[in-house]
C-alpha positions in Angstrom: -0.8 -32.9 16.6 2.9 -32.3 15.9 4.5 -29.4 17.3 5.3 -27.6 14.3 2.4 -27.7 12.6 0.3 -26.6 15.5 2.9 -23.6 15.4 2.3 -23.5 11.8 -1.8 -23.0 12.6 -1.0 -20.6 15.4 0.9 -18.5 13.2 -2.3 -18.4 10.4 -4.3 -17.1 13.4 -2.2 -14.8 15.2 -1.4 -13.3 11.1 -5.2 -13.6 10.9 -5.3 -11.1 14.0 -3.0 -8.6 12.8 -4.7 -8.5 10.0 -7.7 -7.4 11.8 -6.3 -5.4 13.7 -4.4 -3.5 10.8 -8.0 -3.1 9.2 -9.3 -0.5 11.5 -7.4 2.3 9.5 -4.2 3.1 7.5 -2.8 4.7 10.0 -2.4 2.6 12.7 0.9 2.8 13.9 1.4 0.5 16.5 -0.4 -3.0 17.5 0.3 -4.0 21.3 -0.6 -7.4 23.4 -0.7 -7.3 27.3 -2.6 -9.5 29.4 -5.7 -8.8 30.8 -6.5 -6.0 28.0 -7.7 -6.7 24.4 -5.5 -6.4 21.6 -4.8 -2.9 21.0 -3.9 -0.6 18.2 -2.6 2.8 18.9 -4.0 5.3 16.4 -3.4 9.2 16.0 -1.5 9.1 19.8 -4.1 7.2 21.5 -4.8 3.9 22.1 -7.6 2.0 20.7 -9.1 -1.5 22.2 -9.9 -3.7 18.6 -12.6 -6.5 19.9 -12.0 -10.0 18.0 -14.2 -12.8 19.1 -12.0 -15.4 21.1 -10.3 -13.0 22.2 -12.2 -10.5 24.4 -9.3 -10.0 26.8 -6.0 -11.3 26.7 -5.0 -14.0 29.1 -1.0 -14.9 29.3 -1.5 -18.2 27.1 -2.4 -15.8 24.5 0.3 -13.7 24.7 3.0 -16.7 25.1 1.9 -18.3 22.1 1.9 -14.9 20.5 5.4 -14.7 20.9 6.2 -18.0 20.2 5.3 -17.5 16.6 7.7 -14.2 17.0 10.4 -15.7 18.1 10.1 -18.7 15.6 12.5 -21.3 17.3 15.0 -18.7 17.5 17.5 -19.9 20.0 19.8 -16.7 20.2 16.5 -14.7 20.6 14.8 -16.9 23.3 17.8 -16.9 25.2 17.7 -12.9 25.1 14.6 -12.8 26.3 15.1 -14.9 29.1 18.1 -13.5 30.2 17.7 -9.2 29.1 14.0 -9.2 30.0 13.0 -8.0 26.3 14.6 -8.7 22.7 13.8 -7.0 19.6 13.3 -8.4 16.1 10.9 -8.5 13.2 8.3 -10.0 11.7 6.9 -10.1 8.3 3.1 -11.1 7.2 4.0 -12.1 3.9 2.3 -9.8 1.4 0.5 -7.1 4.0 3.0 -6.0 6.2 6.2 -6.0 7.9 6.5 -5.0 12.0 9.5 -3.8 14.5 9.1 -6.1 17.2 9.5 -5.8 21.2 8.8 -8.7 23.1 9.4 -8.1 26.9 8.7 -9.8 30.4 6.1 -8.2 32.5 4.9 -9.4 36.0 5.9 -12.5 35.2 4.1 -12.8 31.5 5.0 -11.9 27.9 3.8 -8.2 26.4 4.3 -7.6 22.8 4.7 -4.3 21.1 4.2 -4.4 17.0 5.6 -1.0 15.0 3.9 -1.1 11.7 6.3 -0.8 9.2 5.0 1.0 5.7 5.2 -1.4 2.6 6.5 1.8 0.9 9.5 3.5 1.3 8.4 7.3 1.9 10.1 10.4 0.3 11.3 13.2 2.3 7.9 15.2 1.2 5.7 12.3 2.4 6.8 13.1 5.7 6.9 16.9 5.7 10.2 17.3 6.4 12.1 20.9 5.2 13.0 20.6 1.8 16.6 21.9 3.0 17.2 18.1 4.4 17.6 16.8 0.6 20.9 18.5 0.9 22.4 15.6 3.2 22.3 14.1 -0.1 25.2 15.7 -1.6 27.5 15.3 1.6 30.7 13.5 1.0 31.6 12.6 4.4 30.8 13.2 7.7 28.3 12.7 10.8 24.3 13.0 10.1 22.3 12.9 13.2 18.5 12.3 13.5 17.0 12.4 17.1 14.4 12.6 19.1 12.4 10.2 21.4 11.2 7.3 20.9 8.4 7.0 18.2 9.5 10.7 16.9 10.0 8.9 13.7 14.1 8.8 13.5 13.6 5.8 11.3 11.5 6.9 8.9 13.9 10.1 8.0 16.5 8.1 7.7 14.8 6.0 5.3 14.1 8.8 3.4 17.4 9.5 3.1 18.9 6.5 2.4 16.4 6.3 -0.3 17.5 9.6 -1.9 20.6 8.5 -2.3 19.7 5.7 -4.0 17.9 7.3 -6.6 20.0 9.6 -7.3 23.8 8.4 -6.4 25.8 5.4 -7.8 27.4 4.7 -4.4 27.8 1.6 -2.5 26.2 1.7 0.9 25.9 -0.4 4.3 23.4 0.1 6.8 23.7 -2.1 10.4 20.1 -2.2 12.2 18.4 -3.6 15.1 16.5 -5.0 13.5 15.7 -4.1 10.2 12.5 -2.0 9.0 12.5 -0.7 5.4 13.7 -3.2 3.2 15.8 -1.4 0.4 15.9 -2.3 -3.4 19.1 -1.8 -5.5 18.7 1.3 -7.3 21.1 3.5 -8.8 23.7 2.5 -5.6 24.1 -1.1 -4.1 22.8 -1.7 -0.4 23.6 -3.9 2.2 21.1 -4.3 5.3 23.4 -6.3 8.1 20.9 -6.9 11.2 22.3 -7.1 14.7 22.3 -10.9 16.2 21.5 -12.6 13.0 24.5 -10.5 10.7 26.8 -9.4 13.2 26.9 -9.2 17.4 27.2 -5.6 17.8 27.0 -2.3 16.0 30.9 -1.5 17.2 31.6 -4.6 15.1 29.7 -4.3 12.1 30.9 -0.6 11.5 34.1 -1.5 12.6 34.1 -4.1 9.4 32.4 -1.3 7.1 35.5 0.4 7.3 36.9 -2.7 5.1 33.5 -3.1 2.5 34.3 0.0 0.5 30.8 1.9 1.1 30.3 5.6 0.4 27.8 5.6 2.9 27.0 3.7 6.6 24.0 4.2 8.2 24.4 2.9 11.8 20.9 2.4 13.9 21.6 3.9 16.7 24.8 4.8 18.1 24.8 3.4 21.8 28.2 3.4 23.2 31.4 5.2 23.3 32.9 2.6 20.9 30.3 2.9 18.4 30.4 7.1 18.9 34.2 6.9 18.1 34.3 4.6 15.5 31.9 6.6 13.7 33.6 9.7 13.7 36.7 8.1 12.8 34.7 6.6 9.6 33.5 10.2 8.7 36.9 11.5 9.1 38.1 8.9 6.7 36.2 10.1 4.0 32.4 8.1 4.3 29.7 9.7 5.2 27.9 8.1 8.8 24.3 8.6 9.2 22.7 7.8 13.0 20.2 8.0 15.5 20.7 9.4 19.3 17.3 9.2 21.7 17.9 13.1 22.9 15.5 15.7 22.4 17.7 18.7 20.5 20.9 19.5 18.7 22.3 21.0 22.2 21.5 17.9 24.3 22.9 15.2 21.7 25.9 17.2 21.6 26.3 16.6 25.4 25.4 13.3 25.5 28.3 12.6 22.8 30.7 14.3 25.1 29.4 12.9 27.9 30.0 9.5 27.4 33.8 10.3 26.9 36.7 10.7 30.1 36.2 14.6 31.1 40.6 14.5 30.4 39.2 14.1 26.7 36.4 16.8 26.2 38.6 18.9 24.0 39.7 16.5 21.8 35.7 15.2 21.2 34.8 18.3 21.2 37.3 19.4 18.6 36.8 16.0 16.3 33.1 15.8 16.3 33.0 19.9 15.6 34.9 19.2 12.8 33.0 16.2 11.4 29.4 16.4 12.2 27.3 18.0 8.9 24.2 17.8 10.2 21.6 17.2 13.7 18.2 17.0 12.8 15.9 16.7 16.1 12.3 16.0 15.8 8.9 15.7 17.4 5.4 15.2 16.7 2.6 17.7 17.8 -1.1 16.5 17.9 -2.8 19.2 15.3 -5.3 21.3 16.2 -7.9 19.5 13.7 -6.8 16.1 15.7 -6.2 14.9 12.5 -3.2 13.2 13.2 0.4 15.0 14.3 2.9 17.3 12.9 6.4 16.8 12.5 8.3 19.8 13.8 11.7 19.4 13.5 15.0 21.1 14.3 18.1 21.7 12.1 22.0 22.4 13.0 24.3 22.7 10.3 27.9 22.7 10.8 29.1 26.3 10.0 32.1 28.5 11.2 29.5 29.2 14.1 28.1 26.1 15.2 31.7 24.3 14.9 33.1 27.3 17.0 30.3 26.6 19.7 31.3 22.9 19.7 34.2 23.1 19.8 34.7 26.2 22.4 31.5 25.5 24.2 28.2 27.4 24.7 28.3 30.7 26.6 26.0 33.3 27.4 24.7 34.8 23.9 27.1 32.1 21.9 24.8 28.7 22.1 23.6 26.9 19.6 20.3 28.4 19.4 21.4 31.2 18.9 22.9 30.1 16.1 20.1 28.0 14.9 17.8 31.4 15.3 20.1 33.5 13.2 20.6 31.0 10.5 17.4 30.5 8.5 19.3 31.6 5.7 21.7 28.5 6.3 18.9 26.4 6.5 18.9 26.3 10.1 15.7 25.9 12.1 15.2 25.5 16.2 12.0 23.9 17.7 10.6 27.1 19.2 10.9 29.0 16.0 8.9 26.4 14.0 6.2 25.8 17.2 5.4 29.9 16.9 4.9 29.5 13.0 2.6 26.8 13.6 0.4 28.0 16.1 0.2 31.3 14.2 -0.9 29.0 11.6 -3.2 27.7 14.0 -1.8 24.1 13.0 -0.9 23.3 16.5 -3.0 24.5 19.7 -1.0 27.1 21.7 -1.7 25.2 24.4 0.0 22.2 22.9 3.0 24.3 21.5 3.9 25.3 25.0 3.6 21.9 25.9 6.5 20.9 24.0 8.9 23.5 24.0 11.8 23.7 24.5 11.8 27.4 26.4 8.1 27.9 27.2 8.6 30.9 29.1 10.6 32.2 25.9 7.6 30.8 23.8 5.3 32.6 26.0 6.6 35.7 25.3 6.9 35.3 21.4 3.1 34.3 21.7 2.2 37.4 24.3 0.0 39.2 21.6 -2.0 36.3 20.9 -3.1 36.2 24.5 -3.0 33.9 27.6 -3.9 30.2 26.6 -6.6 28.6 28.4 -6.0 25.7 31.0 -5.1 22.1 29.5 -8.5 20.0 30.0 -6.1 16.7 29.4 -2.3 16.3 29.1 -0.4 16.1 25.9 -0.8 12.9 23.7 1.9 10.5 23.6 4.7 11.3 21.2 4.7 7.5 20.1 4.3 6.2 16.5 6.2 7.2 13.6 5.4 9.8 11.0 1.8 9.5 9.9 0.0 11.8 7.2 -3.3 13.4 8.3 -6.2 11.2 9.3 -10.2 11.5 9.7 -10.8 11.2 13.9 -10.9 7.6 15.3 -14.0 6.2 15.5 -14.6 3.7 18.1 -12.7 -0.1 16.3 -15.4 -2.2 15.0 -15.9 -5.7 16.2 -14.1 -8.0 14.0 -15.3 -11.5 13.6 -12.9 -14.5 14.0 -12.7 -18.1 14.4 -12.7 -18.1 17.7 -12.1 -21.8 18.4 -9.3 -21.9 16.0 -7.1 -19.7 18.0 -8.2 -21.0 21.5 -8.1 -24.4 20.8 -4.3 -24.3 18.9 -3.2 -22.2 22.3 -5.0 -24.8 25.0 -4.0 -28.0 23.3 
């Protein structure tokens, strides 16, 4: 059998697998391949083993020829993997769905980790994001910041986004991602997806080059460096609006790590440049809910305003921080994680127990809470705060056994 078509029946088997494994529910976010386990879906925060005949437990020939199909001949990506450990990229089942791919060394073997990506494009509401964020919308120019950690669903919103203005502007916009997730259709605006390693080297590059496209909008994955950090505020202050990701866990925090990552000789002028041109940091996080239905986005909102700039700018001091000034502007549209983790366990959306969990003050929270009483002790700890946003589901139940053609699959991998 020649090479490529035994890759060619691997790859109907392994699409064969996902396809199982996507069938336990709808809301399977991620699908993930280690050795020694079976193949595994992770479902409402947990992990959930999916038993396909053949496969039973994974051995590292499974894995390898795994990502074998993943990587697809792909020099550039090979030699990534080889040399960086891990490389990311994605992978398509052509007309189910579409995946953000991690494929990583591990005592010596090959692990895979599969994001689903949704075949649809969801709206702001989908998610159950404020209504305030539609707003970002209408911005001109300036810096747009979603964070939060990893599989807080940062990609999603920005989707959203994106997605609004394309419905609703005629602009021209340019989005650089590694890799790319939602694909998006030419609406009212014209969009160009450029992914890094196949379109361009680096994100410095690529939104380096933007400047030249003429777009009204660049949505830059994540920013990662000081070059990409500066480059994007001088886009926004240049007239185009810049809309990114940071991996920090609230507005006060990513505005560190932006300073931080600049000489301390050039705080104030940082400071001063991205007080003047950041719009918006939206931090999020999901919460298990109390019916384990699934989890809650709860989500944090700076806005720039004579306040917040001044507290950039100038610095946080006692009784002048930012939330402060997130607290006292509701009316803004302003929102801090604490404030919305109260309203929700008053709701009795979230567990208290669970709310205190992921505060950002729990003493502070504590206190807030102190007529509902003293929460009893955490039996387990809190769920993982992987997977992106996911609309309420009914509890797992235990994945069925899916049948297979067992010797299909082993044979193509031992031959």
């Amino acid at each position: 059998m020649s090479a490529p078509h035994q890759l060619s029946h691997v790859q109907q088997s392994f699409n064969q697998v996902l396809q199982m494994m996507l069938s336990v529910s709808d809301k399977v976010s991620d699908l993930i391949f280690s050795p020694g386990r079976p193949p595994q879906v992770e479902l409402v925060g947990q992990l959930r083993a999916v038993k396909i005949q053949g496969l039973e437990q994974l051995t590292p020939q499974h894995t390898h020829a795994f990502a074998q199909v993943l990587l697809a001949n792909n020099t550039a990506n090979i030699e990534k993997l080889e040399k960086l450990g891990s490389v990311d990229l994605s992978y398509s089942v052509p007309g189910h769905s579409r995946f953000r791919v991690n494929v990583f060394k591990q005592r010596g073997t090959e692990a895979i980790v599969m994001r689903v990506i949704p075949n649809r494009i969801p709206a702001l509401e989908d998610l159950g994001l404020p209504p305030q964020l539609r707003q970002i919308a209408d911005l001109k120019n300036g810096i747009v910041l979603v964070t939060g950690p990893t599989g807080s669903g940062k990609s999603s919103t920005l989707a959203a986004i994106i997605n609004l203005i394309n419905e609703t502007k005629y602009y021209h916009i340019v989005t650089i991602e590694d890799p790319i997730e939602f694909i998006h259709p030419h609406k009212n605006s014209t969009i160009h997806q450029r992914e890094l390693h196949s379109d361009t080297p680096d994100f410095a590059l690529a939104l380096r080059a933007a400047l030249r496209q003429a777009p009204k909008v660049i949505l830059v994955g994540e920013m990662r460096d000081r070059e990409t950090i500066e480059i994007a505020m001088e886009a926004s202050e240049t007239g185009h609006l810049v809309l990114s990701t940071l991996h920090t866990i609230d507005a006060a925090k990513t505005v560190d790590r932006i300073i931080g990552v600049f000489p301390k000789s050039e705080e104030h002028i940082v400071r001063t440049r991205l007080a003047q041109s950041f719009r918006y940091i939206v931090s999020q996080r999901l919460i298990p809910r109390a019916d384990q239905r699934g989890r809650v986005a709860v989500v944090e909102i700076l806005r720039s305003t004579m306040r917040t700039r001044e507290y950039i700018e100038k610095g946080e001091t006692a009784g002048k921080t930012l939330v402060d000034a997130m607290r006292d502007g509701e009316i803004e549209g302003m929102q801090h994680f604490d404030g919305v983790l109260e309203k929700l366990i008053r709701q009795n959306v979230i567990t208290k127990e669970d709310g205190l969990a992921y505060a950002t003050n729990p003493g502070n929270l504590m206190l807030q809470l102190s007529d509902m009483g003293r929460p009893a002790p955490q039996s387990a700890p809190p769920q993982s705060m992987t997977g992106g946003h996911r609309a309420p589901s009914e509890p797992p139940k235990p994945a069925p056994t899916t049948g297979a053609r067992p010797g299909s699959m082993l044979d193509l991998i031992d031959r």
